[in-house]
C-alpha positions, 0 to 999 in steps of 0.5 A: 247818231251815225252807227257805222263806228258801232255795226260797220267798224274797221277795227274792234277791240274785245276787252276782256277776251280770254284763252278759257274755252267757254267763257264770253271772252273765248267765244267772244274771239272765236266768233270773229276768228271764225267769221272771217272779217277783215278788219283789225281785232284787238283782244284786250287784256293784260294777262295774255299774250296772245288770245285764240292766235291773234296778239293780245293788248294790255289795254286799249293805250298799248295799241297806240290809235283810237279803234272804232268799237271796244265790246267790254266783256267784264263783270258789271262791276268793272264796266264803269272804269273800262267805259270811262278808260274807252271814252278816254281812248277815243273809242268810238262806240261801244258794246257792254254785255254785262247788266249792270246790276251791281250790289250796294249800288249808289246813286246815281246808279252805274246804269244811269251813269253809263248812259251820261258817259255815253250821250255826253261823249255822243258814242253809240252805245249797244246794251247794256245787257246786249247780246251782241250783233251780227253783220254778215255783210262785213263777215263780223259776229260781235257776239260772246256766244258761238253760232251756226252759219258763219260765212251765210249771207242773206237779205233779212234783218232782225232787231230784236229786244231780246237776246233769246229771240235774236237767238231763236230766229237766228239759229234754228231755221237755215233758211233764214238768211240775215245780213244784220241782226242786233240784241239790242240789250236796254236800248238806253242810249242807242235805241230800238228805232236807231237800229231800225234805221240803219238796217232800212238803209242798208242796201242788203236788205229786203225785210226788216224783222222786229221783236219789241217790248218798249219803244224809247224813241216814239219820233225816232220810231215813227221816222223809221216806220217812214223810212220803210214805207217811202222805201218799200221795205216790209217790216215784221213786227212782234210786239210782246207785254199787252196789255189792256188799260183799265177802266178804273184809269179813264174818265170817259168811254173812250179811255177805257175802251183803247188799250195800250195796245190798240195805240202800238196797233194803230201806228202798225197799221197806218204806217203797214207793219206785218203783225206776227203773233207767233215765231213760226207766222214771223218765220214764214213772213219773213221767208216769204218777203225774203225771197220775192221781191215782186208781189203779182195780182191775184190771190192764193192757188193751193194744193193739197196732197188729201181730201183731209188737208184740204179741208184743213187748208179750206177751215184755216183759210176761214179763220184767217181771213185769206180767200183762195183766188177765183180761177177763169172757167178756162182755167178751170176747164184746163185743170178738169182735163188733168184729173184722175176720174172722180177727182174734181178741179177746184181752188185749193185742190185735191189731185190725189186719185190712185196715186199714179204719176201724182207728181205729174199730176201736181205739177201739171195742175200747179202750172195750169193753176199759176197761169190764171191772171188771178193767182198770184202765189201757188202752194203745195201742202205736205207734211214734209219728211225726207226719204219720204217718196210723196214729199218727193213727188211733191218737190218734183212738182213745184221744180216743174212749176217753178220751170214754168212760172216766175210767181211766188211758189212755197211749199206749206208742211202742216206739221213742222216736225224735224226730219226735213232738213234735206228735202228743205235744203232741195226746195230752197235750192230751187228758190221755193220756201218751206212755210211750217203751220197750216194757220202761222203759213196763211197768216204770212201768205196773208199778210204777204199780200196785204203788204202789196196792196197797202197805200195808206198814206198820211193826211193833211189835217185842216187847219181850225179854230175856236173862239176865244171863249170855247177856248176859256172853257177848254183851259179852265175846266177839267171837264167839260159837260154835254153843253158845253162839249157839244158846243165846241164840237158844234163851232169845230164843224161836228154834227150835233143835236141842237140842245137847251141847257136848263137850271129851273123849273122858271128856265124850262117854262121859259124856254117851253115853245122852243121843244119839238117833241118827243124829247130826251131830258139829261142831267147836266151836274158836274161830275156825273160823267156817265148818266144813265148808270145814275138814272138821269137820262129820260127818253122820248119825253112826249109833252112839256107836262111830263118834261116837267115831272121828270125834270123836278124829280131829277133835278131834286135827285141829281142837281138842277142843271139838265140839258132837253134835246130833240128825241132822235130817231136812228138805226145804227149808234156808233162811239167816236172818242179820243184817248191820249196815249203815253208813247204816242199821243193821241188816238182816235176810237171808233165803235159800237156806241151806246150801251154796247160800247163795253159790252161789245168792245167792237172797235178800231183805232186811228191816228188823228192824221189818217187817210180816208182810205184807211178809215174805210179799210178799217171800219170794213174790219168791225163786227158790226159793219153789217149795221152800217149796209141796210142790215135786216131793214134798217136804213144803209148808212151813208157811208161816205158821209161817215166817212168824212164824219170820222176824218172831220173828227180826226182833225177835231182831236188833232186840234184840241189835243193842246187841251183834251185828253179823253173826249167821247161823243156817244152816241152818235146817230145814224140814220141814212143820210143823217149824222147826228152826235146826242152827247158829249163829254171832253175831259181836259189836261 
């Protein structure tokens, strides 16, 4: 759907505009009257002559040609009839403010209505309930609220599903610079990642910022994420309404261990989206990305204007997750010789001694520091305040580094407080950001990073195949037991235990010199689908005497079928399980396994076409990574062979995701060279 009609439009009609000063339809006016587009407006409506000193229309008919968009602001009551008049008129695309909740509704509704009229005209749509849109390329503001900075242009765009959000980003910090922003409203017709899409293709623009709560168009997202990566365009993404899906939902480990989030998460992070968790971290990010184009080598320089706030940057950093960059011993050398007596060069620093030419201290250590081929961003942390001779100090500083480097410099004020605002508008003259929060800046700074280092890219997924019968069992069970699982995951190339399904007491003694001891005996009757809540697992069984024993005693308890496999010894057990999400189909789970599945929830989440490359990342971010390195004696994981583990079962869920929607492999043993899944469970569409 092209969206030029509706973001990039030579003429607009504002139906429903108005002389009453604050009203939508006053504000309305006067924002494009105020923003100074050139193109054609046409205020609409039959009461007036003129509207705010433009000519005033009776109705869209009476300007005698169809006009790009028509922004309806009317009561939700009058929205169908003004759709279905602009419809008519030729409009080609449209903004509706109102919600279109309307009493005594019928059915269909006047929302479901309004969306028919809309696809069966193809016209894009903005809302309903939208607030509107700024674009600061063209100088046109379709927005029934009046805002600052009109004439502002800048590189940032914002897609926000709500009209406050769009509101709060875009309105409160001069320093962020848009050239589009859109309030998508229901995004029913014309969605979210539409939007997204044409913002990437812009020209103008350097960032793309999100706010979201739903994803209507999963394809059209995922093209969006695409687009921005082939383009090389950070997207800032917050996404509210987490949740977490509960275990009573899932048949299997794997269904109740990945959230709704975790899916959402795991697209972000295959695809490079920056994950802001607050409005100051997607500040900061978007500032950062906004005014730095090239991201050098290297890591993070910091100054600090006290011992007290660099400890505070020091714990911060820790709980973030940023180190500070490892500076040469020259450097170091170098930074020694500028230091007051008793002050003592380090990474982040504390150049405070008596105060005297602090500024030329700070400045001289800041450019010693940035010239380090490791340093690839330089901050100097003070809590900002105008009139305030150490904050001015500190911005002679970074002016004098700036002269002497061409690195991202920011400014860092722990404290955000409010009288900054000249002292802000100095530093952003002399291109240098001010990032407000110790841990939100880190995060960005972070994340900042992170982005110029990302290269996940997508995977070609090998082509398999299964056996008529494995496929059988696939289309005809609703679940699928350890046996069988494990069979299909044997013929599909997976590592498995090799194991001797049983359903007598004469089966087992047939079946008697085919056991290696120790062994472990599982009940194998339907419906059990987590064994040892039930008492039918038994461990290191060490003769056919005992196996036996346990197998008439649980066969009498739980039903004969059963299942004998070799007792595996191993140093580390890991889950690997499928979950298919509503949006976006199916997932891979990787975590802690056995009986610390739940107890530890120690996961990652992949898309069945990842790279190696992202597994590995990914698997680096558990908390139980440890185990895998030779941790306390244990036997180091051959984490190459883990990996190729992990991306075989990629493809494994990629392949049966036809028939499968939840599958759990745990354990899965490892030991040194050795990969071994112990059991398995497949539940199917």
């Amino acid at each position: 759907m092209d969206l030029k009609s509706l973001l990039a439009p030579k003429s607009v009609a504002l139906i429903g505009a108005s002389n009453k000063e604050g009203s939508l339809g006053h504000d309305m006016v006067r924002m494009i009257n105020n923003g100074g587009f050139k193109g054609e407006v046409y205020p609409i409506n039959p009461r007036y002559e003129s509207v705010c000193g433009l000519k005033c229309y009776p109705s869209l008919e009476s300007i005698g040609k169809p006009v790009d968009v028509a922004a309806l602001c009317v009561a939700a009551k009058r929205v169908e009839g003004q759709v279905q008049n602009a419809i008519d008129s030729g409009v080609k695309s449209l903004v509706v403010f109102a919600n279109c909740v309307v009493e005594n509704d019928t059915t269909p509704s006047l929302e479901d209505k309004l969306i028919k009229m809309c696809n069966d005209a193809n016209i894009p749509l903005l809302g309903h309930n939208a607030m509107g849109y700024y674009n600061n390329d063209i100088d046109l503001r379709v927005c029934g609220f009046e805002a600052p900075d009109e004439g502002v242009k800048g590189n940032i765009s914002l897609i926000s599903q709500s009209g406050s959000v769009f509101s709060t980003l875009g309105h409160n910090d001069p320093q962020l610079k848009f050239n589009l922003m859109v309030a998508t409203g229901t995004g029913q017709v014309t969605s979210l990642s539409d939007y997204m899409i044409y913002a990437i293709e812009q020209e103008t623009t350097k960032v793309l910022g999100v706010y979201m709560e739903s994803i209507r168009k999963p394809e059209r997202f995922i093209e969006a994420l695409e687009l921005a990566k082939e383009k090389r365009i950070p997207i800032v993404a917050m996404k509210v309404g987490k949740s977490e899906l509960g275990a009573e939902f899932a048949k299997s480990h794997s269904g109740g261990l990945a959230g709704d989030d975790d899916a959402i998460q795991a697209v972000f992070d295959h695809y490079g989206v920056v994950r802001a968790e607050s409005f100051d971290e997607m500040a900061n990010t978007l500032l950062l990305f906004s005014h730095y184009e090239e991201i050098p080598k290297g890591g993070l320089v910091a100054i600090a204007d006290s011992g007290g706030e660099r400890n505070l940057l020091a714990d911060d950093a820790e709980v973030v997750g940023i180190e500070y960059a490892k500076l040469s011993d020259k450097t170091m050398e170098e930074l020694q010789e500028i230091q007051e007596f008793g002050q003592e060069a380090s990474n982040p620093l504390d150049p405070w001694g008596t105060g005297i030419d602090f500024d030329k201290i700070f400045g001289d250590s800041l450019v010693t520091m940035m010239k380090d081929d490791n340093a690839a961003i330089g901050i100097i942390s003070q809590d900002l305040r105008d009139d305030y001779f150490l904050s001015e100090g500190c911005i002679e500083a970074l002016s004098h580094t700036r002269e002497n480097t061409s690195k991202p410099l920011a400014f860092l004020t722990n404290y955000s407080g409010s009288r900054r605002g000249m002292y802000t508008q100095r530093l952003n003259e002399i291109g240098v950001p001010v990032l407000v929060g110790t841990q939100p800046a880190l995060k960005a700074i972070k994340s900042f990073l992170e982005f110029r280092d990302f290269q996940y890219g997508n995977s070609q997924v090998k082509e398999l195949d299964l056996s008529e019968e494995s496929k059988k069992l696939l289309e005809e069970n609703e679940v699928l037991q350890e046996s069988d699982s494990m069979k299909v995951l044997d013929e599909l190339g997976f590592p498995v235990a090799k194991a001797h399904l049983i359903n007598s007491v004469d089966e087992l003694k047939e079946k008697k010199e085919l056991f290696e001891y120790p062994v472990v005996l599982k009940t194998a009757a339907e419906g059990i689908l987590h064994k040892a809540d039930v008492g039918g697992v038994v461990l290191n069984i060490e003769n056919y005497e005992s196996l036996e024993k346990y197998y008439v005693d649980m066969s009498s308890r739980l039903g004969n079928p059963s299942v004998v496999a070799p007792m595996v010894s191993f140093d580390v057990e890991i889950i690997l399980g499928m979950k298919t999400d509503a949006t976006f189909g199916p997932l891979v789970v990787v975590g802690a396994g056995g009986i610390y599945t739940e107890l530890l929830n120690d996961k990652i989440v992949l898309l069945p076409n990842t790279s190696r490359e992202e597994i590995v990342s990914k698997l680096k971010t558990l908390k139980t990574y440890k185990l895998f390195t030779g941790y306390r004696g244990t036997k180091e994981v051959n984490m190459g062979r883990l990996v190729d583990t992990i991306k075989n079962f990629c493809e494994i869920v990629s392949y049966l995701s036809s028939w499968a929607k939840e599958i759990d492999i745990n354990p899965v043993a490892l030991s040194g060279d050795k990969i071994t899944a112990l059991d398995a469970l497949i539940i199917c569409k």
